[in-house]
N, C-alpha and C positions, 0 to 999 in steps of 0.2 A: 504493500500500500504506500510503505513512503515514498521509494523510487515513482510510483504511479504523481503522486503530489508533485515531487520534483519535477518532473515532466512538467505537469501543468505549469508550474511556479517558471519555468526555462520561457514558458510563451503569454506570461501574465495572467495565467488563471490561480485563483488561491494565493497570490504573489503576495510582497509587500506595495503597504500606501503609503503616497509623500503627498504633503499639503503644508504650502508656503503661508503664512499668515502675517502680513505687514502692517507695523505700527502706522503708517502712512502711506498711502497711494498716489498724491499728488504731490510731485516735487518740481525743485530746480536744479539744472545742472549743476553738479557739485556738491550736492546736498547728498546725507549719509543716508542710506537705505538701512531700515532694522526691520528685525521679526524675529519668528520665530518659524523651524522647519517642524512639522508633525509629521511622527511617521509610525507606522503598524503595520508588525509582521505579520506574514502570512500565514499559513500551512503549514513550512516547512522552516528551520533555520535557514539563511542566506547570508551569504558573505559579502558585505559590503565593500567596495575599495572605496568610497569616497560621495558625500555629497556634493553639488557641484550646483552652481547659481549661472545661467549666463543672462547678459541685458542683451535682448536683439530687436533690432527694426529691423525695413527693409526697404528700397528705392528703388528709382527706373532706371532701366540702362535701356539705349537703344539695338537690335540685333537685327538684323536681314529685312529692314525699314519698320521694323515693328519695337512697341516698347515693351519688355519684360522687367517684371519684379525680380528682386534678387535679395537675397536673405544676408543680413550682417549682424555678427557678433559683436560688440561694443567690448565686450568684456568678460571674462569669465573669473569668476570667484569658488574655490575649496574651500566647503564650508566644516569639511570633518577628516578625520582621519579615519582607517581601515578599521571596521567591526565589525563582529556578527549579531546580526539581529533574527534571538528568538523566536520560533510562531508567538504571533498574538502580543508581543513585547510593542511595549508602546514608548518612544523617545521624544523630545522636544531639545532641539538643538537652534540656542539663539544664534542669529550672526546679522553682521552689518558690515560695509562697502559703501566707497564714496562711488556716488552715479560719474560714469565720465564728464567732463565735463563741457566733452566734441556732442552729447546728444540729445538728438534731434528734439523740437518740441511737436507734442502732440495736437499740433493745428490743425485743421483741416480735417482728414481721412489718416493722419500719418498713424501708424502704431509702434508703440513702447510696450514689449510684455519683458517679466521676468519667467525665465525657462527655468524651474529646480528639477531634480533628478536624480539618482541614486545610481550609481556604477557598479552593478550586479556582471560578475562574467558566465558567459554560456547563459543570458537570461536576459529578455528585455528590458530596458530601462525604466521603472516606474516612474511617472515624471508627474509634471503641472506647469499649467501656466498660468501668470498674472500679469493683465494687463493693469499700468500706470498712467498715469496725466503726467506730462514735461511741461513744466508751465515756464515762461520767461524768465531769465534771471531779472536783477531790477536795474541792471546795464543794460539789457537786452528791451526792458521795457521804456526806457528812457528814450532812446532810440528808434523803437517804435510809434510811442506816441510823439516824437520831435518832427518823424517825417509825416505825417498824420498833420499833424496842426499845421506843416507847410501845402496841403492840400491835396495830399495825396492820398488814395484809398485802397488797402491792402486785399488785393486782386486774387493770388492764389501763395500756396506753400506747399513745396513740394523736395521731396529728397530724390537728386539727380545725380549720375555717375558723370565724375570728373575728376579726372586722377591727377589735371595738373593744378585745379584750386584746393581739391580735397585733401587732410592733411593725414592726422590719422587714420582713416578711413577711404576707402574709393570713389567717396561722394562727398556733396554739399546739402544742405538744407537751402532752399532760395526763395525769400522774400519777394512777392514782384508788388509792385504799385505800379495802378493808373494813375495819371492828374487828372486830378477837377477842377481846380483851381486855376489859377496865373501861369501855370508849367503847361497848361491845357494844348496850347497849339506848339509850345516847344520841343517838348519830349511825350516820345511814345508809352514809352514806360522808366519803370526806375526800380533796379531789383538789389535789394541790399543780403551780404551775405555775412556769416557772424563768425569769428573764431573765439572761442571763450576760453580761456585759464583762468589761475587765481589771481583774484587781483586786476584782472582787465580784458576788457573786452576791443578786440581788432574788428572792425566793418571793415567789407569792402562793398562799394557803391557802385553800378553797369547804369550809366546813363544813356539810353537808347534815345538820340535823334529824330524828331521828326522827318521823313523824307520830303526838301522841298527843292520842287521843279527836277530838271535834268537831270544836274548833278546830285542833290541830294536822293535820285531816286538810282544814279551810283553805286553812290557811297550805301546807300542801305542791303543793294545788292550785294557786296563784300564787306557786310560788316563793319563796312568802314565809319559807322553812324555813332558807334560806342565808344564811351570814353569811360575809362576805370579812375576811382580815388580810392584810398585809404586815412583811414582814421582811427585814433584809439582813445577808449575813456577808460579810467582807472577809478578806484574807488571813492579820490576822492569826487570824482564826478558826480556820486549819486547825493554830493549836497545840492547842485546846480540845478536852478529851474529848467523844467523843458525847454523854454525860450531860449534860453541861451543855446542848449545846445541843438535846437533845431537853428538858429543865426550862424551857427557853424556849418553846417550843414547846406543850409543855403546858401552860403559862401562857396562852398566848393562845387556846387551843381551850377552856380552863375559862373565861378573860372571855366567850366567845363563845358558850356553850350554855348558862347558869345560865337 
């Protein structure tokens, strides 16, 4: 009978269970993820090598003119070291990790899950997912609402494969905005793109040209319509009215489109 369990227990019948429990669901990049991992044996003893947490989204790439999804690991975290767990033995194993702080916010359609899972050999992995909220940092929201009050209205967000902006990762997150506003006949759009660590946040700015007459319908043909900035705020930033740092801001999309 046991060998008969084992069997099951090798293709998830009678197995052990793993369920993530987090003190928090909605965070910011950078901010510590806790909980606690629940877990209960099955049928049979099982030998654990290891519990294991990974953060994964995932973004477009383009392939034979079509766009496919594609799966990224942000991170993976060992939440235990090798045990056997008992039939029916019930564990609670706390852990925490800081969220990267390259990931993505949950705008849009994007997803952020936590993948846990238990590294069983000759046996499937019992696993779970939880999905999270990435909500802005307050760098990341300064910045938003700065281009926002210059008139501009946040159009889409999306995670797109770019291996030469993307840094740790194969992709970017991309902000686009239309004008409404005063930028209405000058720029077609304005997509801003984030780098975060601690302590400061890098934009980078894609001001896309309106196409006008001949040449600007060119220049839009190659690209040639765009013009990139960079910019960085640091913490002490986040005393500074949005004004201000939207006037900066405007500063640089007026050098950039004259």
């Amino acid at each position: 009978m046991s060998m008969f369990k084992k069997l099951l227990a090798s293709v998830g019948i009678g197995a052990a269970q793993v369920d993530a429990r987090l003190e928090n669901d909605s965070l910011i990049p950078g901010e510590w993820v806790r909980g606690e991992v629940h877990i209960t044996g099955g049928d049979v003893a099982q030998d654990v090598d290891e519990i294991y947490m990974y953060v994964v989204t995932h973004y477009e790439r383009e392939a034979n003119d079509r766009k496919v999804k594609e799966e990224c690991t942000l991170g993976k975290y060992r939440l235990s070291e090798r045990f056997v767990l008992n039939p029916k033995e019930k564990k609670v194993i706390p852990f925490s990790f800081q969220l990267p702080y390259e990931t993505p916010l949950t705008m849009g359609r994007q997803p952020v899950y936590l993948r846990t899972g238990l590294d069983i050999k000759n046996a499937i992995d019992p696993g779970d997912s939880d999905f999270i909220e990435v909500r802005p940092h307050p760098l990341m929201e300064k910045v938003l609402d700065a281009i926002q009050s210059l008139g501009f209205q946040l159009f889409k967000v999306d995670c797109e494969y770019n291996r030469h902006l993307g840094r740790s990762y194969p992709f970017v997150q991309e902000f686009e905005f239309r004008p409404t506003g005063p930028y209405r006949s000058r720029l077609e759009e304005l997509e801003a793109v984030f780098y975060l660590k601690e302590g400061e946040l890098e934009v980078l700015l894609e001001m896309d040209k309106r196409a006008r007459g001949f040449l600007g319908a060119f220049q839009e043909a190659f690209n040639l319509d765009e013009r990139y900035a960079r910019f960085r705020l640091t913490q002490a930033d986040l005393h500074r009215p949005v004004s201000a740092i939207a006037e900066g801001i405007e500063e640089i999309i007026r050098r950039n489109i004259h």
